[in-house]
Backbone as JSON, one array per atom type, in Angstrom:
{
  "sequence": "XXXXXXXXXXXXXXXXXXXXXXXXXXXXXXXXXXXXXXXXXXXXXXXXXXXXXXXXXXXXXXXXXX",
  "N": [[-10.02, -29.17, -6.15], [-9.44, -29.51, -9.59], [-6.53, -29.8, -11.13], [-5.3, -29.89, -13.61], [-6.59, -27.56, -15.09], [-5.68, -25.19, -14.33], [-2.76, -25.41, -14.48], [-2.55, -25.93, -17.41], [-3.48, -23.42, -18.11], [-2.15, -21.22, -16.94], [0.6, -21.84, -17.86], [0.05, -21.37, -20.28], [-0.66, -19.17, -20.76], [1.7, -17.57, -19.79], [3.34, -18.36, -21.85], [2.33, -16.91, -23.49], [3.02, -14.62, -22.37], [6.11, -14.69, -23.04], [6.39, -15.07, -25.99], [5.37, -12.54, -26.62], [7.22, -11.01, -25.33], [9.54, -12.12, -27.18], [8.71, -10.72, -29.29], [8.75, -8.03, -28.88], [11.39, -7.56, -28.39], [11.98, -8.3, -31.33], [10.67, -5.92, -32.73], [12.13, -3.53, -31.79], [14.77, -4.13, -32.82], [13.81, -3.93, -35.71], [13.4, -1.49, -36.05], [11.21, 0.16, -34.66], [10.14, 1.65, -32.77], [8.5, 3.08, -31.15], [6.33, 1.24, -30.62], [7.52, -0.62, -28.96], [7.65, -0.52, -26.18], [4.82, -1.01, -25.53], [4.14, -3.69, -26.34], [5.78, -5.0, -24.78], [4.94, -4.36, -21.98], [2.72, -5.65, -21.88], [3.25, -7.72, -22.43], [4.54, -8.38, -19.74], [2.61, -8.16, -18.1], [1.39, -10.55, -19.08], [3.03, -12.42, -17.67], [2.73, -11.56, -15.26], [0.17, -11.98, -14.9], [0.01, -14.87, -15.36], [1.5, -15.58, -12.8], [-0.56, -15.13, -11.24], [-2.49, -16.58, -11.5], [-1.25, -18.84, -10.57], [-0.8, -18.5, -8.08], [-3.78, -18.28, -7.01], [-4.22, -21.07, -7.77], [-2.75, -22.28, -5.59], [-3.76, -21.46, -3.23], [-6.41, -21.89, -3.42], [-5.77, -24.72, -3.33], [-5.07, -25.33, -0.74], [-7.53, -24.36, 0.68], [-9.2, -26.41, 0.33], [-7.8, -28.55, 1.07], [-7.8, -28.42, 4.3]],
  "CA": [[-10.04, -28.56, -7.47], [-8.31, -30.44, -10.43], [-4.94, -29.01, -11.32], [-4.62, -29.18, -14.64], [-6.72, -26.48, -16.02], [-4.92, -24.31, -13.49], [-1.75, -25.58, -14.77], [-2.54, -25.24, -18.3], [-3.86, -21.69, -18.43], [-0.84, -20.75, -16.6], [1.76, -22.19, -19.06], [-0.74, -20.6, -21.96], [-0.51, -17.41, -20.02], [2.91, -17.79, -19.83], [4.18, -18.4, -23.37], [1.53, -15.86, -24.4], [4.24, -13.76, -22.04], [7.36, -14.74, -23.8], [5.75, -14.58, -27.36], [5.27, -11.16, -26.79], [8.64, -10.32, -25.12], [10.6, -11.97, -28.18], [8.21, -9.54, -30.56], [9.58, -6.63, -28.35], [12.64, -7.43, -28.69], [12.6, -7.77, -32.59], [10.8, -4.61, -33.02], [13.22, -2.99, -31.55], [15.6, -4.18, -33.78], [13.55, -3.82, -36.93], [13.1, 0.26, -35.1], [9.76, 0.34, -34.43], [10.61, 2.03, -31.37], [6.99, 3.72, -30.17], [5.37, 0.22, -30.06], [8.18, -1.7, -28.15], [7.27, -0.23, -24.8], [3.53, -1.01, -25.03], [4.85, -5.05, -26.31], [7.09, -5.21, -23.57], [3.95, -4.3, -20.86], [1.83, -6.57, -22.22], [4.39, -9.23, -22.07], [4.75, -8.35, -18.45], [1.18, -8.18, -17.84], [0.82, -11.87, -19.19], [3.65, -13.34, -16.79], [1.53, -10.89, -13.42], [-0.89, -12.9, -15.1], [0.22, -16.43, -15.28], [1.57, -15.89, -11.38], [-1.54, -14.65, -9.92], [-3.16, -17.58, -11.78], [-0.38, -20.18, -9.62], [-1.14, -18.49, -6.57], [-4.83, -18.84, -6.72], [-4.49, -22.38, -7.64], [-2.3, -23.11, -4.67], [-4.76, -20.87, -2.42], [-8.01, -22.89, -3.57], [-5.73, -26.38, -2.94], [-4.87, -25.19, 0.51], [-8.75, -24.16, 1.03], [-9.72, -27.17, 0.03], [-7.81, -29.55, 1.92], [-8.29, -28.3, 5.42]],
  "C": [[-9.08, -29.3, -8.39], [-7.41, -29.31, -10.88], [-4.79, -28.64, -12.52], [-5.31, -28.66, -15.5], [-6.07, -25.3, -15.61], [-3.81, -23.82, -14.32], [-1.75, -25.21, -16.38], [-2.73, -23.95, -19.11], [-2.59, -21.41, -17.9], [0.23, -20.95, -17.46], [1.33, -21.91, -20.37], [-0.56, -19.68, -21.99], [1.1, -16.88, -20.3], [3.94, -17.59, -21.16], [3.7, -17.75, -24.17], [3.08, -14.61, -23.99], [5.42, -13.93, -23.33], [7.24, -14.79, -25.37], [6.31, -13.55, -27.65], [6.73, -10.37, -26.54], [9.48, -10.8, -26.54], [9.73, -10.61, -29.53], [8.88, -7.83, -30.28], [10.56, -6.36, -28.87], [12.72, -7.28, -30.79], [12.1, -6.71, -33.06], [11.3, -3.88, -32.75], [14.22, -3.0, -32.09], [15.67, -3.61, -34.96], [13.22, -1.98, -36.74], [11.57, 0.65, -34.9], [9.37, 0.46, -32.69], [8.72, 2.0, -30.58], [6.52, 2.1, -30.18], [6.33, -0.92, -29.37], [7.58, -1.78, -26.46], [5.98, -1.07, -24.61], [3.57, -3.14, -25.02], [5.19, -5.47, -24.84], [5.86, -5.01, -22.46], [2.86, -5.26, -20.78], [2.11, -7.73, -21.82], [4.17, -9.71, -20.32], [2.94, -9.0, -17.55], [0.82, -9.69, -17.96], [1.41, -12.88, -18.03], [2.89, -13.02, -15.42], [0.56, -11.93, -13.39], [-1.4, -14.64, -14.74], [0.56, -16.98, -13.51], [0.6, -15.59, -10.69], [-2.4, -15.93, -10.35], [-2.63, -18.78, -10.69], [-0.96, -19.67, -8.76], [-2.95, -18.86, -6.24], [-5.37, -20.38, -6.5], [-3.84, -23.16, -6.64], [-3.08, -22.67, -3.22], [-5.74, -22.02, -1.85], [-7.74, -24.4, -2.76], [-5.66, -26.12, -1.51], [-6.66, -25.0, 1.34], [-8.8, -25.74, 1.53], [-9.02, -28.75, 0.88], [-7.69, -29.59, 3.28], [-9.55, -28.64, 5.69]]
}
């Protein structure tokens, strides 16, 4: 399997994560309390995201070269 669409969805996935966590954080600042939480899960949700993406792609390589 070639690597780097793997690799690039993951580091898209990824910085979609941390995007979202700095938006958390400044609504929280700016008080926009009720929608920090749901930010902040999302966020999370993108990094679950970006690691279940690595592990598949180190799965598939392990398939694949036995």
């Amino acid at each position: 399997m070639a690597k780097v669409p793997f690799a690039s969805l993951s580091a898209a996935i990824a910085a979609l994560g941390t995007a979202l966590a700095f938006l958390a954080v400044q609504l929280r600042g700016e008080g926009y309390e009720p929608y920090v939480e749901s930010v902040a899960t999302a966020s999370v949700v993108m990094y679950v995201t970006a690691a279940l993406v690595v592990v598949t792609w180190v799965r598939a390589g392990r398939r694949h070269s036995n």
